[in-house]
N, C-alpha and C positions, 0 to 999 in steps of 0.2 A: 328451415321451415319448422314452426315448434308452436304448438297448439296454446292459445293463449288461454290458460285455466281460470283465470280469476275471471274474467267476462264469460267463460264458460257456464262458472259456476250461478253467477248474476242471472246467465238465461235460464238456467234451471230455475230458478224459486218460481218460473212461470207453471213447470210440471212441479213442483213441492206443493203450489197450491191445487194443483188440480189433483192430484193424487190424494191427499189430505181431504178433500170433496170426496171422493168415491169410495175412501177407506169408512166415511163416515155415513155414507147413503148407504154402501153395502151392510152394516152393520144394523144402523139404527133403524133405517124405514121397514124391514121386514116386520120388525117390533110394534113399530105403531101401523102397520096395516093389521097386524093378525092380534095383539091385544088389545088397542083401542077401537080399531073399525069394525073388529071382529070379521074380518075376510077371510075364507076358508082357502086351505094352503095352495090350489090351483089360482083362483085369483091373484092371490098376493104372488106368486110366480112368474103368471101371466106377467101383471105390473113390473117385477122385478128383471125382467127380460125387456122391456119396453126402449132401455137407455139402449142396448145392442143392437135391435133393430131398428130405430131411429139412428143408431151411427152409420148405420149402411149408406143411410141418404145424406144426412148434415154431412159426415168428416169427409168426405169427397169434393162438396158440392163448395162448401167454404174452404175447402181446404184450395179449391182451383180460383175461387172467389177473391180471396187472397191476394194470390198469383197479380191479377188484375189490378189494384188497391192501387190508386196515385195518391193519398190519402199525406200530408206534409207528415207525420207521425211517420207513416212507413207503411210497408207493406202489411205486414202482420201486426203489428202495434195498436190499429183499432179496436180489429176484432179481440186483440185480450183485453185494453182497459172495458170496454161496453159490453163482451160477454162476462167478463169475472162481475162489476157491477152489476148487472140484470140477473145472474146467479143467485148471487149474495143478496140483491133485494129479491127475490123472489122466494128463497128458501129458509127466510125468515119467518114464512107465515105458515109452513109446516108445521115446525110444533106448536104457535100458536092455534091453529086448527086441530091439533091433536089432544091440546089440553081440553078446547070448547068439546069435542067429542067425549071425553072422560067424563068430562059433569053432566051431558046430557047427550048420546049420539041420535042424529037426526041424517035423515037419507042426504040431505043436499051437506052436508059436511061430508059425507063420505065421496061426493061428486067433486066440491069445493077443493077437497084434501087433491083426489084425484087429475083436475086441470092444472092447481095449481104446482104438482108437480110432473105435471108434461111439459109447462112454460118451464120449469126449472132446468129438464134433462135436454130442452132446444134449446137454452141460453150456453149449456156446458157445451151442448154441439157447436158451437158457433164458432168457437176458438180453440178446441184442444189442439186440429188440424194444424191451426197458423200457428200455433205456441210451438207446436213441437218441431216445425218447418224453422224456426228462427236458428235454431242453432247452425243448421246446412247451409243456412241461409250467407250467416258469416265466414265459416269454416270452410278451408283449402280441403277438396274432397279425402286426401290422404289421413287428413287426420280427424274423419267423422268416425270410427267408430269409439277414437280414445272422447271425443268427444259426446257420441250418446254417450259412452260409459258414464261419464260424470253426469248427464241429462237422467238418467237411471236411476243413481246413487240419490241426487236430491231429490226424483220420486219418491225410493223408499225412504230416506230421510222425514218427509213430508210425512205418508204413514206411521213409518214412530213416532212423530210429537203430535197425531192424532192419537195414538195409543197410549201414548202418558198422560193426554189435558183426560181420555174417559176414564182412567184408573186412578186420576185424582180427585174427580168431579162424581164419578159416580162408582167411589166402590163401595164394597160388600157393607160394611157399619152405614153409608150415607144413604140406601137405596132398602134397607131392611125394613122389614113390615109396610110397606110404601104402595099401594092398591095401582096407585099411578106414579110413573115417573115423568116427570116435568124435562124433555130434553131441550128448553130455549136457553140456556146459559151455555150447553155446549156448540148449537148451531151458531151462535152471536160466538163465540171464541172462535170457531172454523172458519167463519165469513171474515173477523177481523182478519185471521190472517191469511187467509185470499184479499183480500185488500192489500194487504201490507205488501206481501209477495209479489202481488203486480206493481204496486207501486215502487219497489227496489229494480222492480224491471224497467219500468218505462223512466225512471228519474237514470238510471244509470248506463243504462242501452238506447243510444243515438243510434235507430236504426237507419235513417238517409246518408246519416254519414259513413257506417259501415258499409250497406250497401252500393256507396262512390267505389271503397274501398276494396270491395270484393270484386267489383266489376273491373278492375284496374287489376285485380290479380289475373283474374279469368283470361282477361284479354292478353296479357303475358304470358298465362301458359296454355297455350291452343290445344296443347299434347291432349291435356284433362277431360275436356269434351268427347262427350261419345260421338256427338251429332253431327247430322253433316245437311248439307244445303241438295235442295232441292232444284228443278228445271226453274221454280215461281220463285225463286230466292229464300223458300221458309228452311227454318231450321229442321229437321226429322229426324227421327229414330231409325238408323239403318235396319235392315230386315233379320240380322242376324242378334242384334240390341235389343231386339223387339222379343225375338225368341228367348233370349238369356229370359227377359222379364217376365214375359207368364211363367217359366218356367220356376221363377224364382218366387214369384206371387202365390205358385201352387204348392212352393214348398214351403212357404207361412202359413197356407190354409194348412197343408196338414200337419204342421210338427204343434199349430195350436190345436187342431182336433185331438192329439195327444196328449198335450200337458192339461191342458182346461177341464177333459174328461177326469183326470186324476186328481184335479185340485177341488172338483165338485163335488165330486164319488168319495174320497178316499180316508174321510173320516166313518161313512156309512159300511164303506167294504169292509174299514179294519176291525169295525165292532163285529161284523157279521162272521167275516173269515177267522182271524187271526185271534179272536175273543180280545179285541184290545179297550180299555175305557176310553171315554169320550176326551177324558184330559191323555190320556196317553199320544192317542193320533193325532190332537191338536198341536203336540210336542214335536212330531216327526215334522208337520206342515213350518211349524216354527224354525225346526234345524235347517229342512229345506229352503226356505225364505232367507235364513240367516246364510247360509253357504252362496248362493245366488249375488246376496248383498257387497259379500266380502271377495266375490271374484269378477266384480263387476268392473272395478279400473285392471286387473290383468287379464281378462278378455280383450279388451281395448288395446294394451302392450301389446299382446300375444298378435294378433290381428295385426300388426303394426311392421312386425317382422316376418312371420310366417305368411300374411295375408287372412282375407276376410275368409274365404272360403271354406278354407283349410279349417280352419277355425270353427266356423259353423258348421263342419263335419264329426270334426274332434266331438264340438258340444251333440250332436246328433245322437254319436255313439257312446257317448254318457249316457245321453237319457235312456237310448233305446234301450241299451242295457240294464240300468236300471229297472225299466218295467220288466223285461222278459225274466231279470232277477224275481221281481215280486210273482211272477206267471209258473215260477219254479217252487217258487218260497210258500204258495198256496196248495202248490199240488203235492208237495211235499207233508203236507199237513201242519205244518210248523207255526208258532203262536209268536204273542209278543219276544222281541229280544231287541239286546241293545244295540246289536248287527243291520237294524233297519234305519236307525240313525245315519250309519255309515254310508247306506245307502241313497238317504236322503238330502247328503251333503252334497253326491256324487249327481243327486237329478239338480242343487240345485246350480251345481256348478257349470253343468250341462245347458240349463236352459241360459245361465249369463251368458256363457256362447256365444248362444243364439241370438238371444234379443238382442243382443249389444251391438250385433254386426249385420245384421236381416236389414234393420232402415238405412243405416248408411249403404247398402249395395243397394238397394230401391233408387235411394235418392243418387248414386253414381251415374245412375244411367240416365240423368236429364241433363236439364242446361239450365242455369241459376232461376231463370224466369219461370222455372216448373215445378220448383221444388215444393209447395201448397199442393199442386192436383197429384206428384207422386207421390207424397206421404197420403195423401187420400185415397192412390190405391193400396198404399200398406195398412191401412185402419178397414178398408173393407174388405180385405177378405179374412183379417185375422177376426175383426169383429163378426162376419159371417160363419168362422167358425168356432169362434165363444156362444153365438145364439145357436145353433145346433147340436154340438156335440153333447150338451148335457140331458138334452133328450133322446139323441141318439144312446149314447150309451147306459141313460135311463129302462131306455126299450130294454137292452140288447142285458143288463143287469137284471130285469125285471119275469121277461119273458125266456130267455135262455138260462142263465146264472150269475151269478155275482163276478163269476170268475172270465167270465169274459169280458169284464172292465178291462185286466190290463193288456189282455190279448190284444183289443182292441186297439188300445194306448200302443203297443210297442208294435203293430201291423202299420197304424198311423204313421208313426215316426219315421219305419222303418224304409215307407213308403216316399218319405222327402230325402233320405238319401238318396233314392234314385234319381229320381227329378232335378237333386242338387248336381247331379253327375252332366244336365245338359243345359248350366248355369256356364256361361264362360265369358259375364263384364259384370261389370262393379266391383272388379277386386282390386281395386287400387290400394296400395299399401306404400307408408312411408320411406323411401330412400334412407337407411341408414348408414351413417358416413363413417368409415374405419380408419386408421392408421392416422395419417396429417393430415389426412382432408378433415377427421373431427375437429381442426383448430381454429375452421375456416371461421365461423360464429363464434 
């Protein structure tokens, strides 16, 4: 059994393109809410939270929808090509509407701006669910987490070559003395390639015929299934499968109430606490990202022999550590140094972990026909705790101290190790073959 990477990598470009979308919504539309519409910074927030609480209801809802889909394409094959399309035409007229506002803003531009980016963030709902279900979708359950790993990697892949097309397109010499910036040549560069990315997917991934294929596995190895039959013949989730998964869904809500509070806060914390510059802390987020990036396929390995669990324990006890580091390193009094790099290799090695092995134990405990509505409960409740936490420990920065950011963060965390303690399925890990049986393949 040996995870077939190259078709891996093909279903990626479905999250390369959607990633590549959200590195560039996060970035640019803050900008033209608060410089062109002139929306004062609770508004544009407001807006900017909007994509999270509308994921509560879309990635669930098409994610089980999905599921459903007799559609000659496949199961999940519509919803990318008609959601990436309906995206990509719709979030075209963003900056168009952004530029008509620079020459003259009028209230119904700023309403105009406003619809037409709620049709945009319901067209991304539509299919992130079934995009990221396609990999499970094919993949023998043992080897899904080496398999997000690479679903992962062409995310952040996706994010760097949105970070290269804006430091080409618009740096410091091309954007200087400039009242307004014009951002329709990088929306039309981002769209073409969400176009393209779906189109490498859908030309290169015969999903009917995978799915013959996978169903032909399934039915060979009976072992794999959690589920078991009912008095009325349906398949069900035993009572003890059932527990692992809230149990394991509560430990996604809170290891992201942790990380998400520190990725929000902690360019604020570092100027405040540690007197760091604005490029400094950006630096650490950077090292962070970058360590994450680069332990994203031995996550996967590691998971592989040790199991998932273990794993997403290990990464627990990175991060946790990490913050209760920063909760020391504050009380301590101590400023900028090069020692919090260190640190921030260690959260981000931490959180690959995690994420790399969190959806495939979600997606272990169903039966192939479910894998759309389980990934829909892993998007709602990580996404329920991406829309809270940054108010939560807004409050608790604002009206307490600053310094009970990481309290917080490492109380969080600390908190899904427990929970992880009465997790006991989805840890299927791959049989590793030693001595002469490796000659067998």
């Amino acid at each position: 059994m040996k995870l077939k990477v190259k078709r891996t990598i093909l279903i990626g470009f479905a999250f390369f393109s959607i990633c590549a979308f959200w590195q560039m919504y996060n970035s640019v539309i803050p900008l033209m809410l608060t410089n062109t519409l002139h929306l004062d910074e609770t508004v544009s927030g407001a807006l900017m939270a909007l994509d999270n609480v509308l994921a509560l209801f879309l990635l669930p809802f098409f994610g089980a929808l999905s599921d459903k889909c007799t559609h000659s394409w496949g199961k999940r094959m519509p919803f990318l090509v008609f959601g990436t399309v309906a995206a990509v035409g719709l979030m075209i007229f963003l900056p168009i509407i952004d530029n008509s506002a620079a020459e003259q803003l009028q209230s119904w531009k700023i309403y105009a701006f406003v619809g037409v980016l709620l049709l945009v963030l319901v067209a991304m709902g539509t299919y992130r669910s079934p995009a990221v279900a396609l990999m499970p979708d094919v993949t023998p359950k043992p080897l899904r987490s080496k398999g997000n790993a690479i679903i992962n990697l062409m995310g952040a892949c996706g994010g760097i070559v949105y970070l290269l097309i804006t430091a080409f397109l618009y740096s410091k010499s091309r954007v200087a003395g400039l009242t307004h910036v014009d951002y329709l040549p990088l929306f039309l560069v981002v769209g073409a390639i969400m176009i393209a990315s779906v189109a490498i997917v859908f030309i290169t991934i015969k999903e009917p015929k995978l799915e013959q294929e996978f169903s032909a596995y399934e039915a060979n190895h009976p072992e794999d299934s959690l589920s078991e039959t009912d008095a009325s013949g349906r398949e069900v989730l035993p009572v003890p499968v059932k527990r692992s998964l809230v149990f394991l869904l509560f430990s996604i809500a809170l290891w992201f109430l942790g990380y998400n509070a520190m990725e929000t806060w902690f360019t604020t914390y570092a100027q405040a606490e540690w007197g760091m510059s604005l490029g400094e802390a950006s630096q650490c987020l950077i090292v962070c990202t970058v360590g994450a990036i680069l332990s994203f396929i031995p996550a996967g390995q590691i998971a592989g022999r040790i199991g998932r669990k273990r794993t997403i324990l290990t990464g627990i006890l990175l991060l946790g550590g990490g913050f209760a580091f920063f909760v020391v390193w504050t009380l301590m009094g101590w400023g900028f140094s090069p020692a919090l790099y260190a640190v921030m290799v260690t959260l981000g090695i931490g959180w690959a972990f995690i994420n790399v092995n969190s959806l495939p134990m979600v997606v272990e405990m169903c039966k192939g026909s479910d894998v759309g509505k389980f990934t829909g409960y892993y998007y709602t409740f990580s996404m329920a705790s991406q829309t809270i936490t940054p108010i939560v420990a807004g409050w608790l920065m604002g009206h307490i101290s600053y310094e009970a950011l990481f309290i917080y963060s490492t109380l969080a965390v600390g908190a899904s190790f427990i929970t992880m303690q009465f997790v006991h399925h989805g840890d299927s890990c791959a049989v590793v073959k030693r001595g002469l049986e490796a000659f067998d393949e």
